[in-house]
Every structure is written in C-alpha cells, then in structure tokens.
VOTI-77216 format. One record per residue (C-alpha): residue number from 1; residue in three letters; x, y, z. Coordinates in steps of 0.001 Angstrom, whole numbers, m for minus. Example, Ala and Ser with C-alpha at 12.3 -4.5 7.8 and 13.67 -1.06 7.14 Angstrom:
% VOTI-77216
(1,"ala",(12300,m4500,7800))
(2,"ser",(13670,m1060,7140))
This chain:
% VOTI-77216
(1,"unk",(0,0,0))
(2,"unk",(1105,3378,m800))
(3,"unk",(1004,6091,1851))
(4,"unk",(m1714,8521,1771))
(5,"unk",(93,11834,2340))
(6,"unk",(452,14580,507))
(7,"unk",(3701,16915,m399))
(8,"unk",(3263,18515,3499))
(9,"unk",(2673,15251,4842))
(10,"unk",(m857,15641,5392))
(11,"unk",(m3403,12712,5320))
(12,"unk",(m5637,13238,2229))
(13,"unk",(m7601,9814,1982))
(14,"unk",(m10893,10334,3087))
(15,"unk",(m10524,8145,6471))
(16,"unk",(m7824,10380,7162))
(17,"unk",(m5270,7189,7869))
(18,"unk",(m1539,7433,8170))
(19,"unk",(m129,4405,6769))
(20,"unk",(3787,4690,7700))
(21,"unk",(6581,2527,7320))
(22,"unk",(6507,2089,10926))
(23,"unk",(3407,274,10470))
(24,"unk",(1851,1955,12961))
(25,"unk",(m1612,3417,11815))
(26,"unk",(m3804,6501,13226))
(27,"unk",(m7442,7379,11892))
(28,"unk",(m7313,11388,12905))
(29,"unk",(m5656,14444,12798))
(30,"unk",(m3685,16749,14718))
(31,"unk",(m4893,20425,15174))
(32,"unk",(m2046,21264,13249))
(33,"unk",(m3171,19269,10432))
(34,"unk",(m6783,19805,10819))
(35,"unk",(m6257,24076,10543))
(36,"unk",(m3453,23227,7819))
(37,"unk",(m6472,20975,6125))
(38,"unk",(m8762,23442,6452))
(39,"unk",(m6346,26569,5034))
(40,"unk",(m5670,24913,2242))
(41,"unk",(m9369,24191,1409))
(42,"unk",(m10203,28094,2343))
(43,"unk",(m7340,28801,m156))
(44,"unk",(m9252,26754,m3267))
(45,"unk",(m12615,27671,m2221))
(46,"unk",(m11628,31426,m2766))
(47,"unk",(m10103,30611,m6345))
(48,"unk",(m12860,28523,m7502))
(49,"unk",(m15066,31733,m6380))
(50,"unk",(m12585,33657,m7897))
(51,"unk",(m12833,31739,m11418))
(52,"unk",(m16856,31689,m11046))
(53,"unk",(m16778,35609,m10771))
(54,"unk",(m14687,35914,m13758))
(55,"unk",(m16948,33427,m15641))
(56,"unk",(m19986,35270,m14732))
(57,"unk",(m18398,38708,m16124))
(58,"unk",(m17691,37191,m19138))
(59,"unk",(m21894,36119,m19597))
C-alpha cells in the first residue's frame, strides 16, 4: 500500500489514515493538520469563487 500523504505530509484519503513505514496506523488528525487541512481548502474555495466571478463577467 502506498502512503496517503500529501507533499506537506498531510493525510488526504478520506478516512484520514496514516499508513507509515513504521506500520503503525492513526485514523485522525492533529490540530495542526486539521487548521493546515482546512487553510488549504479556504485557499481553493476562494479561487474557484474567484474563477466563477470571472466566468460570470464574461456572460
């Protein structure tokens, strides 16, 4: 199995489960990971609504 991180390290299947060579397995996240989760998806939310004002301009 490959592990489920992403480039920062973060969990990113969606049961959240870190599946290290240590075989040692956790099904949550931090804080840390949880706000750094959650920043990133603030970040794409305000593209996407960035990209759907620019689409509706061009109507």
């Amino acid at each position: 199995m490959s592990c489920c991180h992403n480039e920062r390290g973060i969990a990113h299947s969606t049961s959240h489960c870190c599946c290290c060579t240590s075989g040692f397995h956790r099904n949550f996240l931090t804080k840390e990971e949880e706000k750094e989760m959650l920043e990133d998806y603030l970040e794409q939310l305000k593209k996407e609504q960035q990209g759907v004002q620019e689409r509706l301009s061009q109507l």
